[in-house]
Residue frames relative to the residue before (quaternion, step in Angstrom):
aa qw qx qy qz dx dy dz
X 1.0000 0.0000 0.0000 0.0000 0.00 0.00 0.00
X 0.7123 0.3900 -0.3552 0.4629 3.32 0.73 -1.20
X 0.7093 0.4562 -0.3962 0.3630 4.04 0.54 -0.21
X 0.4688 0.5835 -0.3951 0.5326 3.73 1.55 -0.53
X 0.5874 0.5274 -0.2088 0.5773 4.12 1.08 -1.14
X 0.8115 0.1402 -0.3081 0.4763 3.95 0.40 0.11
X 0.4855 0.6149 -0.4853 0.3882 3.40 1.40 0.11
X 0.7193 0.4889 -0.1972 0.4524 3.16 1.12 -1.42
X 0.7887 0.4613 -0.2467 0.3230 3.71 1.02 -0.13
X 0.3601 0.5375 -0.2628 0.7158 2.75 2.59 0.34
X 0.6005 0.4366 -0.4552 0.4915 4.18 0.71 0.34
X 0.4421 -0.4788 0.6678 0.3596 3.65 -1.41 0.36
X 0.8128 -0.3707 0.3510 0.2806 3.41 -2.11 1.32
X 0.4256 0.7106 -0.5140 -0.2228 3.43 -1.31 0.31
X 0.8434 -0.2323 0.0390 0.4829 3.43 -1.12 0.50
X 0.2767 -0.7010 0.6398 0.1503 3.68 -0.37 1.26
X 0.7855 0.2570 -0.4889 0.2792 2.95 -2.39 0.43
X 0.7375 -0.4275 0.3102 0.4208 3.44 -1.65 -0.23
X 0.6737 0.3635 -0.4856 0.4221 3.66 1.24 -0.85
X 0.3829 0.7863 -0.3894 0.2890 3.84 1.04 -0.13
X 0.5064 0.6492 -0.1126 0.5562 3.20 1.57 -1.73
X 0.7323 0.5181 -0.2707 0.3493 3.30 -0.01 -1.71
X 0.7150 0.3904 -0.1542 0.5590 3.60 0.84 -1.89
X 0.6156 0.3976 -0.5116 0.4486 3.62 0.23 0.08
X 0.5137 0.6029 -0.4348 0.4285 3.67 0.86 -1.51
X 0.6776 0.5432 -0.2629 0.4204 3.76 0.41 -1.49
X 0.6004 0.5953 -0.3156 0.4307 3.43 0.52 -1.30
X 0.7474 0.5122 -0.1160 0.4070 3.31 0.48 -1.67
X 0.7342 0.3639 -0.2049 0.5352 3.24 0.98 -0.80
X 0.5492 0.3998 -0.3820 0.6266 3.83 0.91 0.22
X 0.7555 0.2046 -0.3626 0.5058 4.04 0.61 0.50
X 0.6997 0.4822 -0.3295 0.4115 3.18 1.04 0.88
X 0.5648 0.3805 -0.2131 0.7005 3.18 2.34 0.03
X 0.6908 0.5722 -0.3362 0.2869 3.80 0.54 -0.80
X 0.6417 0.3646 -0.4345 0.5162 3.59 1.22 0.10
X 0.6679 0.4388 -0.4479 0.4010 3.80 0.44 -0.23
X 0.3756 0.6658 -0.4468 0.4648 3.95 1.58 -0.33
X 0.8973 0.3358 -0.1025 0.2674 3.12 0.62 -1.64
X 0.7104 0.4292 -0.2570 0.4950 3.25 1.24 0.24
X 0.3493 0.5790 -0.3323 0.6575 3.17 2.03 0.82
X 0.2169 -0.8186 0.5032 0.1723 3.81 -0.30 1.24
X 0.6692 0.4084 -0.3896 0.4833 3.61 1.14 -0.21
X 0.7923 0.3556 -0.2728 0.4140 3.65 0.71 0.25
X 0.3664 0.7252 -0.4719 0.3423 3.53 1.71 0.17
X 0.2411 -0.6313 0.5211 0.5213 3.63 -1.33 -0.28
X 0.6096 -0.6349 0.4645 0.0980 2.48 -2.01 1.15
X 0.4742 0.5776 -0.5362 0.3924 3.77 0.16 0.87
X 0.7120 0.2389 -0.4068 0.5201 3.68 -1.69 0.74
X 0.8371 -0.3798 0.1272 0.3726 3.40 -1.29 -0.03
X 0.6227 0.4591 -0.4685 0.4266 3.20 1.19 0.68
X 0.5400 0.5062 -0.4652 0.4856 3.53 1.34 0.22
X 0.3912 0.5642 -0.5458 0.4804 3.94 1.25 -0.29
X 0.7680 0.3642 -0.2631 0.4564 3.56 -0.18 -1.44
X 0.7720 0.2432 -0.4427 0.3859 3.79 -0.23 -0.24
X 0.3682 0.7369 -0.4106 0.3909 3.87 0.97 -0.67
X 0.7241 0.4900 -0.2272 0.4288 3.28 0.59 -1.91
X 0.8155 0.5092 -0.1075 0.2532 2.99 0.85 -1.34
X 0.5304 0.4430 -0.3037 0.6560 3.56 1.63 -0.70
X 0.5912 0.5089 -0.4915 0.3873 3.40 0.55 -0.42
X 0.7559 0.2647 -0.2724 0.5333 3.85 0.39 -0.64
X 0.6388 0.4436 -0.4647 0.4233 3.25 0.42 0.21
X 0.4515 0.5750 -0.3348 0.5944 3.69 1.44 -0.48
X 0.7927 0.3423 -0.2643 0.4296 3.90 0.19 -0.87
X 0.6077 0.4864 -0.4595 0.4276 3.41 1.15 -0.44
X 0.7702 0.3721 -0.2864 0.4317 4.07 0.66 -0.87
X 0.6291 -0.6217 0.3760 0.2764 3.43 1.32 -0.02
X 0.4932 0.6192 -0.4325 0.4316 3.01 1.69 0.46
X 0.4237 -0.7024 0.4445 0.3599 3.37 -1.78 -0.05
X 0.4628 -0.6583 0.4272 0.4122 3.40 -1.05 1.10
X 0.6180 -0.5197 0.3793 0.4519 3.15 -2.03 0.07
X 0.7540 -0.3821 0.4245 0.3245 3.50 -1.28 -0.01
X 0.0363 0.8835 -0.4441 0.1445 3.88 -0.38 0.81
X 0.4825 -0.5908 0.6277 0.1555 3.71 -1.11 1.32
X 0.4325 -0.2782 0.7898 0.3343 2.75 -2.11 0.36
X 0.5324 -0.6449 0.4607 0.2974 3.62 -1.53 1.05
X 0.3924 0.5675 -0.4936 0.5294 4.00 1.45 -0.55
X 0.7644 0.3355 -0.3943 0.3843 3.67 -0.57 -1.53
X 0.5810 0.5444 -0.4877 0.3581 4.00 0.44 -1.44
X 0.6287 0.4063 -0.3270 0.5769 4.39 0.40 -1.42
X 0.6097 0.3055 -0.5954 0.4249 3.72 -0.28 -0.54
X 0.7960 0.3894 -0.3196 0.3356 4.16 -0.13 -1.26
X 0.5394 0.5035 -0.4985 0.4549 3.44 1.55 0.27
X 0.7812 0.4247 -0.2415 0.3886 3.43 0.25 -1.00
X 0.6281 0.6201 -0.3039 0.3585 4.06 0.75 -1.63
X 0.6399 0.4271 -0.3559 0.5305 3.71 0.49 -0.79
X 0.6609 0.4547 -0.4114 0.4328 3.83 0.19 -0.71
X 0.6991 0.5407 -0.3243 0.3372 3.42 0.68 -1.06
X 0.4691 0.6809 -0.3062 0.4718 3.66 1.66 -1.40
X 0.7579 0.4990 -0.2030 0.3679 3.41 0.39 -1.67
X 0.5315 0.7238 -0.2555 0.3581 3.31 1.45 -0.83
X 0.7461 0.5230 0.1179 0.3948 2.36 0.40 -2.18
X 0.6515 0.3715 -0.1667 0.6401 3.64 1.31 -0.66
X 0.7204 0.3330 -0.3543 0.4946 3.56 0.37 0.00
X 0.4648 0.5200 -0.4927 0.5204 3.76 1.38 -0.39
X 0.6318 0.5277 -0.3629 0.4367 3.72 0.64 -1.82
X 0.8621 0.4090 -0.1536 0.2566 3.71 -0.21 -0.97
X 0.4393 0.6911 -0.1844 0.5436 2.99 1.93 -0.53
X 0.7061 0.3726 -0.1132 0.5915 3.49 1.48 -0.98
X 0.3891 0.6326 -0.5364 0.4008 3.38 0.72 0.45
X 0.5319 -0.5362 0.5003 0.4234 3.74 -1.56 0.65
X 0.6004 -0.4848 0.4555 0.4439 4.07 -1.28 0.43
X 0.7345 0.3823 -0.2935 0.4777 3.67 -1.18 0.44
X 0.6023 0.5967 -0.4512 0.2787 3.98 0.84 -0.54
X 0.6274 0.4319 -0.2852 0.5818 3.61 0.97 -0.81
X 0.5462 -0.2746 0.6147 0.4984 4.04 0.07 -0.39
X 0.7294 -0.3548 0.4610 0.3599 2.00 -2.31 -1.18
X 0.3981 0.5835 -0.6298 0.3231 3.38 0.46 1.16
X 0.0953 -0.7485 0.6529 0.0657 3.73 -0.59 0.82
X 0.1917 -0.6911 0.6936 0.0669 3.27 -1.86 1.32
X 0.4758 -0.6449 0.4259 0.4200 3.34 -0.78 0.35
X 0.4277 -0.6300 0.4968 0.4164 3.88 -0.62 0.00
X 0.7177 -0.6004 0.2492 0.2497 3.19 -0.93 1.21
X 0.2869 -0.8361 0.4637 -0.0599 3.64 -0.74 0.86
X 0.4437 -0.8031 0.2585 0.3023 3.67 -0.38 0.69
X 0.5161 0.4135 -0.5532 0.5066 3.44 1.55 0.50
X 0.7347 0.4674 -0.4054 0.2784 3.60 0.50 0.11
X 0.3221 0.6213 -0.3502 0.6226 2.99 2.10 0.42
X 0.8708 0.1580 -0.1518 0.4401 3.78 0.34 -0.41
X 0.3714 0.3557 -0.5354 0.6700 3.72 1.60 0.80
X 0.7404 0.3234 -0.4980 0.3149 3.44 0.11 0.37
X 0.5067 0.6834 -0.3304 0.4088 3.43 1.24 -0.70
X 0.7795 0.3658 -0.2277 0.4546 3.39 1.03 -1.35
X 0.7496 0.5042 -0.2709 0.3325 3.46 0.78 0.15
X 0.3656 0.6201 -0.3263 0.6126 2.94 2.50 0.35
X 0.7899 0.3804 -0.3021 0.3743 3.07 1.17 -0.64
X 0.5662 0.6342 -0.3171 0.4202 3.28 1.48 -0.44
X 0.4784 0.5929 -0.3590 0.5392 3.73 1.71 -0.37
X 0.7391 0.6075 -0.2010 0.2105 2.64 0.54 -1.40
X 0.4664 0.6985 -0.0903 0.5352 3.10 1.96 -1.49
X 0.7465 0.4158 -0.2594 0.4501 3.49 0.24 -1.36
X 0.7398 0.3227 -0.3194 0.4966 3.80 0.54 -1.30
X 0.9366 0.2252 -0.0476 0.2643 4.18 0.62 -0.08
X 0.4978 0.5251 -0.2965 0.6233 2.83 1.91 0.39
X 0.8446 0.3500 -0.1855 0.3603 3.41 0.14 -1.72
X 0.4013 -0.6215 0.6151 0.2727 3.56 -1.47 0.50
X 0.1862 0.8806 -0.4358 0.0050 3.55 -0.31 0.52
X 0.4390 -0.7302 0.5204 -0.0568 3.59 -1.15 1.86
X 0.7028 0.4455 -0.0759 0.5493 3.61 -1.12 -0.30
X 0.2035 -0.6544 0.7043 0.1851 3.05 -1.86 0.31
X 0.2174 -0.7283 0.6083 0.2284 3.91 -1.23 -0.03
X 0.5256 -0.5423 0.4998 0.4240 4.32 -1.13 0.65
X 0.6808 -0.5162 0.5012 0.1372 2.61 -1.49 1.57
X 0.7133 0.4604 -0.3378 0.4064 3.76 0.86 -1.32
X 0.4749 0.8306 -0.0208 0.2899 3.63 1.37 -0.56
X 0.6440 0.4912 -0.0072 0.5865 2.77 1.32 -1.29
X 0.6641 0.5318 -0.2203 0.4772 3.00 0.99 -1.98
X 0.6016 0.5807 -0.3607 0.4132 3.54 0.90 -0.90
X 0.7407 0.3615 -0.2682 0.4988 3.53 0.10 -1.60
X 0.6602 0.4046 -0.4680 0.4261 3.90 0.57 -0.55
X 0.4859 0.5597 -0.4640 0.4851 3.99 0.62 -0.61
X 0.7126 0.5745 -0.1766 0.3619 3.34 0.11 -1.10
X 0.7773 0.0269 -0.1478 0.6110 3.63 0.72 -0.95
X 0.1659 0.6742 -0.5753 0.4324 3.57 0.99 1.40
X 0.8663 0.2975 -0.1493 0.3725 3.09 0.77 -1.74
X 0.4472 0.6338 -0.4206 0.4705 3.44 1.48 -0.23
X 0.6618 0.3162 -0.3891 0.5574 4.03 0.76 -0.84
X 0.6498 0.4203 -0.5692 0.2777 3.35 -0.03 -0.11
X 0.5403 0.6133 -0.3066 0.4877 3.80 1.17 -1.45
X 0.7667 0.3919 -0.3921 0.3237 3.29 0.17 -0.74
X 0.5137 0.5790 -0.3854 0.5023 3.72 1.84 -1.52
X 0.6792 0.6151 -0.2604 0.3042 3.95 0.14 -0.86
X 0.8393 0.3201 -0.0015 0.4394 2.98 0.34 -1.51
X 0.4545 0.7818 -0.3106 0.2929 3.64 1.03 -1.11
X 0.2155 -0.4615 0.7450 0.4307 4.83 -0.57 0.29
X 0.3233 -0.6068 0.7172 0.1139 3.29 -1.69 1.04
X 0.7515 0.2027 -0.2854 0.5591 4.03 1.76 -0.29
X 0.3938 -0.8182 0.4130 0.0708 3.10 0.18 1.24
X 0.2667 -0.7343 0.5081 0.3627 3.95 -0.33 0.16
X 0.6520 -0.5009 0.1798 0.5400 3.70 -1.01 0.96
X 0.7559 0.6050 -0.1339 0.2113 2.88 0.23 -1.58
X 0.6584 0.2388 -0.3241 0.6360 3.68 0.87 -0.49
X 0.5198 0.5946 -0.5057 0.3472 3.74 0.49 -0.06
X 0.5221 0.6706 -0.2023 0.4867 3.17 1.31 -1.73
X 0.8407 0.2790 -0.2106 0.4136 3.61 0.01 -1.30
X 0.5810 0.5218 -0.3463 0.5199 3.77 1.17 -1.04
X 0.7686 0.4466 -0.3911 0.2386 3.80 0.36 -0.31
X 0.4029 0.6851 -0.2954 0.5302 2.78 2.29 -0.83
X 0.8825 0.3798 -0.1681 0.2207 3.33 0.16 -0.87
X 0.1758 0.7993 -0.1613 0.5515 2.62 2.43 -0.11
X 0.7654 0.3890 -0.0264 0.5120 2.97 -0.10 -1.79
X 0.7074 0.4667 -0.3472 0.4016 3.61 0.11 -1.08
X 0.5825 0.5954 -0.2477 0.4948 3.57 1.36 -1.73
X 0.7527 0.2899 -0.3107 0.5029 3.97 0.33 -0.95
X 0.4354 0.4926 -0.5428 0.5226 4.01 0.59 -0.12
X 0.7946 0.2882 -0.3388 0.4133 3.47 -0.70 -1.57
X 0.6110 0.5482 -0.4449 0.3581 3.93 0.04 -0.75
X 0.6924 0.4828 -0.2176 0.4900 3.48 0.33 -1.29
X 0.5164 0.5635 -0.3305 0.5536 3.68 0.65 -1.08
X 0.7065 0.4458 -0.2918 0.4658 3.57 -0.25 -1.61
X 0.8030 0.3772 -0.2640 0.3784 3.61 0.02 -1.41
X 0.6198 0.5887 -0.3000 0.4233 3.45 0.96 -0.69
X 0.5539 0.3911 -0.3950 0.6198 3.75 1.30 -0.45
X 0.7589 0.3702 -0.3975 0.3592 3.81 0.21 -0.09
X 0.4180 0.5834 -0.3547 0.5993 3.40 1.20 -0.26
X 0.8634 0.1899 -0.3531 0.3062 3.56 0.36 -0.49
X 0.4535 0.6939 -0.3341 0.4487 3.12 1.66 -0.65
X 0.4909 0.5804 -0.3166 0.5674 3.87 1.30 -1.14
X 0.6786 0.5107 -0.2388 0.4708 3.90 0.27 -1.46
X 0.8569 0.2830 -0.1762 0.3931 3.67 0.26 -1.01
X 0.5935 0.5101 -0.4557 0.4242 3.25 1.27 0.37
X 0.3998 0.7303 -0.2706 0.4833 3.36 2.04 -0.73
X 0.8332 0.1439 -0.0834 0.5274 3.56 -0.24 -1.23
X 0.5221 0.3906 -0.5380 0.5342 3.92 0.50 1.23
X 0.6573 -0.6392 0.2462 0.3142 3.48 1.15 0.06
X 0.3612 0.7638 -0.4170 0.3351 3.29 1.79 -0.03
X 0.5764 -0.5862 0.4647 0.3290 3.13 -1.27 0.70
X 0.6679 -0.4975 0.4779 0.2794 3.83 -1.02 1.59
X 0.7442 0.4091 -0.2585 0.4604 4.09 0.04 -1.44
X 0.4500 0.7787 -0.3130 0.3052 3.73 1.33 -0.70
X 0.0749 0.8386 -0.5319 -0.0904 3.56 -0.65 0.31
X 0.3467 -0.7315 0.5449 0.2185 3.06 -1.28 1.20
X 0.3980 -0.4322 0.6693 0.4548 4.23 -1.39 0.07
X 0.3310 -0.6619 0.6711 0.0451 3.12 -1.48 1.20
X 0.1792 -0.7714 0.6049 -0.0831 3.28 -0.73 1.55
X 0.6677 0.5473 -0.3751 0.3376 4.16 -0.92 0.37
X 0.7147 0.4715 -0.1487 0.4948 3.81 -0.62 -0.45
X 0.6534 -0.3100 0.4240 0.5451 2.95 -1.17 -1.39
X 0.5148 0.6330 -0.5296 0.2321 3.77 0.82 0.05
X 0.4093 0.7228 -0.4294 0.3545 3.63 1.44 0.09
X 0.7110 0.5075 -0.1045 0.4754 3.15 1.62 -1.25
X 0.8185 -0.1019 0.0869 0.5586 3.66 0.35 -1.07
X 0.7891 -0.2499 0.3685 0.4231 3.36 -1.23 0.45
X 0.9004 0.0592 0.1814 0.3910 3.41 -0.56 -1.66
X 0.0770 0.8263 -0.5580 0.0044 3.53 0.10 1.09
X 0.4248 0.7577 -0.2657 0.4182 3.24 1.29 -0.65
X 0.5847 0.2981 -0.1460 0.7402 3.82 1.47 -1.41
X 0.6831 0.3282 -0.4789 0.4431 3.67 -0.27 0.25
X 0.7310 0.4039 -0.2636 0.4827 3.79 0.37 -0.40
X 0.4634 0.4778 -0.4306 0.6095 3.82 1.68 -0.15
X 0.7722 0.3203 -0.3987 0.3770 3.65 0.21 -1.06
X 0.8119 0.3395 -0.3771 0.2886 3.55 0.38 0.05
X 0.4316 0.4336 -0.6010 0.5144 3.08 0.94 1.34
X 0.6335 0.3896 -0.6115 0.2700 3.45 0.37 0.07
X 0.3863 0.8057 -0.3620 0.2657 3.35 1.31 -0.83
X 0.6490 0.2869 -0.3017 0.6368 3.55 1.05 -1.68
X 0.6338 0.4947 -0.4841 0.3453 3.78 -0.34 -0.25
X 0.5874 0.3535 -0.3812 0.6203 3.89 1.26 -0.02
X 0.7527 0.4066 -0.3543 0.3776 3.31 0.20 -0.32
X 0.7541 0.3399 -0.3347 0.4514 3.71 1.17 -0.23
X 0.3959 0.6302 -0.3848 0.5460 3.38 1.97 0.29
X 0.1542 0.8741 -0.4516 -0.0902 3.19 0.87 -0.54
X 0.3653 0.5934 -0.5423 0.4695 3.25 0.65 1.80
X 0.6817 -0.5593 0.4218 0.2114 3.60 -1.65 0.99
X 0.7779 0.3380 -0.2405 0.4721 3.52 0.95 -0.33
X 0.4370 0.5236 -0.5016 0.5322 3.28 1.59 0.27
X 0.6763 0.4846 -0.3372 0.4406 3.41 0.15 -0.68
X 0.6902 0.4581 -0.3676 0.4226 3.19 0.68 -0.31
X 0.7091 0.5471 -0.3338 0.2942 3.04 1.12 -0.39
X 0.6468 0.4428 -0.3188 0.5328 3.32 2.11 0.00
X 0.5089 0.5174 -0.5289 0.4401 3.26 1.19 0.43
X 0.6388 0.4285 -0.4013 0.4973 4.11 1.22 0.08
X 0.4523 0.5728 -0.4546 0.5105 3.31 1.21 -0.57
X 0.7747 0.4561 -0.3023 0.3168 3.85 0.03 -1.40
X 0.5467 0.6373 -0.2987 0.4535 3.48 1.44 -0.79
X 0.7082 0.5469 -0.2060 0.3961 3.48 0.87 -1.44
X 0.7937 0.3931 -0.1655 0.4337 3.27 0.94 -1.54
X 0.4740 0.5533 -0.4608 0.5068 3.66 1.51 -0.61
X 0.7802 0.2725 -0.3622 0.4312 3.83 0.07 -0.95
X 0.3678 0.6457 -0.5068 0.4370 3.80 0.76 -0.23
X 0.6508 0.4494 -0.2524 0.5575 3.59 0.41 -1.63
X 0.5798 0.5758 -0.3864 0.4278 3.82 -0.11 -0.99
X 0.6258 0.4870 -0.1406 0.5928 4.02 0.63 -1.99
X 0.6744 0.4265 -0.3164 0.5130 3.95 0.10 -0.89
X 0.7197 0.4142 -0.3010 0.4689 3.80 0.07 -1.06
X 0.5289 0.6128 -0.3148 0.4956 3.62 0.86 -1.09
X 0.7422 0.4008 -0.1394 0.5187 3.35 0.27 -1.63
X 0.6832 0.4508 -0.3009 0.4893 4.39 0.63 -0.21
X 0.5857 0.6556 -0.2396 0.4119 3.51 1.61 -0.70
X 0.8849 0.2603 -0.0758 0.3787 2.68 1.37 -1.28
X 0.6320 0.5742 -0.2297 0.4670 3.00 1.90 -0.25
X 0.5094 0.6775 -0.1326 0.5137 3.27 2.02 -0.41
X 0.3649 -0.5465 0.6602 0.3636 3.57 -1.36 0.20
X 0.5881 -0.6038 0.3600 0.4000 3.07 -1.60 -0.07
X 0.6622 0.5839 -0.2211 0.4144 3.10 1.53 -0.49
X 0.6015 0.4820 -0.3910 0.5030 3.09 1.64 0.13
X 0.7685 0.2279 0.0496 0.5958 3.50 1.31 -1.14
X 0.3640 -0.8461 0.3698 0.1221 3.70 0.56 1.74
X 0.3969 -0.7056 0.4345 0.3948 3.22 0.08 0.34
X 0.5837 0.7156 -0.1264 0.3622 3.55 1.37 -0.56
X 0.6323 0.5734 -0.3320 0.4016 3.12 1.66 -1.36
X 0.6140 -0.6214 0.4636 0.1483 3.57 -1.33 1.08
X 0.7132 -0.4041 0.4281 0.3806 4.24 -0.80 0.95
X 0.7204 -0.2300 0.5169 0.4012 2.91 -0.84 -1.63
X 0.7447 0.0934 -0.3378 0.5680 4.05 0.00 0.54
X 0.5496 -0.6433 0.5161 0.1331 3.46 -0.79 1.34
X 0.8029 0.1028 -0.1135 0.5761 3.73 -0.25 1.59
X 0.8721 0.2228 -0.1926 0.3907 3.38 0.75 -0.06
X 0.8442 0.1254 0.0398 0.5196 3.43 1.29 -1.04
């Protein structure tokens, strides 16, 4: 007891009571299933170029029995309904959070906090991405989206809520760094695909085409792009300094490691070897 009693007083705050429990219980169990989901092609989600390839498919397989396919985005509109709603939520709880005490009633927001300053940052940028960065093909289920946007709805909200709004220097210091370091390398990363996507486009190549991404770290692994996302969430748990924030990059890390796993798979096989080594590493350069 007395070591379960300093383990638990050596952890950052989380969400008290039983429904508190419940969402963590959840939490835990989405970073203990979401990388074997994701490296399982009949149970991955199905959006980016792996929602091209199944789309295509249920679709003829839907027309052969006479069924109706599922419902589908233009893949641009599907990422806007992933990402926009998280940002809203942000953004309103930053907005409302700043209000004088007593404006809402008795509804009380916390005042605004610097991981909810950067779960908002990164999802300005992820909008931001979709309407001017990305090249985008294919379509993705309509039911899909809604999901992954539900989903990081509730992560901006957890994060606006729950987050030390006075951080101590020092993990602020490091979580912003890393932040920062995480939204550089992402963007970078995407931005060599975005162009690589572009220059196969205006030589005439066929839009649905895919090129082996070459620059950056894509020399190294599959998916830098998910390694430089997961360590900005990282600083956002660490300047949230709260137990369910972290948790939310310890599901985040599950997802995107097997995500990376599906990507390499998907370069192995669509690649030469000389374009795509058979060798080149997931998502941590030398190791994974």
């Amino acid at each position: 007891m007395q070591l379960i009693s300093t383990i638990s007083s050596a952890l950052p705050p989380a969400l008290p009571g039983i429904a508190g429990g419940a969402f963590s219980a959840i939490q835990i169990l989405a970073s203990a299933t979401s990388f074997r989901a994701e490296t399982n092609a009949d149970t991955r989600a199905q959006y980016s170029k792996f929602a091209t390839n199944a789309n295509t498919a249920s679709t003829a397989a839907s027309k052969k029995k006479g069924e109706v396919a599922a419902a589908t985005w233009p893949s641009q509109v599907g990422m806007m309904v992933i990402y926009t709603p998280a940002l809203l939520a942000s953004v309103a709880l930053l907005q409302l959070g700043s209000l004088p005490a007593g404006t809402l009633g008795s509804i009380s927001i916390p005042p605004p906090s610097p991981a909810a300053v950067l779960c908002a940052v990164h999802f300005a940028k992820r909008v931001c991405e979709v309407l001017v960065v990305h090249n985008y093909s294919g379509r993705v289920e309509r039911s899909m989206s809604s999901f992954i946007g539900f989903y990081y709805t509730i992560v901006a909200i957890l994060i606006g809520l729950v987050s030390d709004a006075n951080p101590r220097a020092m993990p602020l210091m490091v979580g912003g760094t890393m932040f920062g370091v995480g939204l550089a390398g992402n963007f970078y990363h995407h931005r060599l695909l975005a162009k690589l996507r572009g220059d196969a486009d205006s030589n005439g190549g066929d839009k649905t085409n895919y090129v082996a991404p070459k620059g950056g770290l894509f020399d190294y692994v599959a998916a830098p792009h998910y390694l430089f996302e997961l360590i900005g969430w990282l600083g956002i748990a660490i300047a949230s300094n709260h137990l369910n924030v972290y948790l939310v990059f310890t599901s985040m890390a599950s997802y995107l490691s097997g995500r990376s796993v599906a990507q390499n798979d998907f370069n192995r096989k669509k690649f030469s070897s000389d374009e795509w080594p058979e060798t080149r590493k997931n998502i941590l350069p030398f190791l994974f």
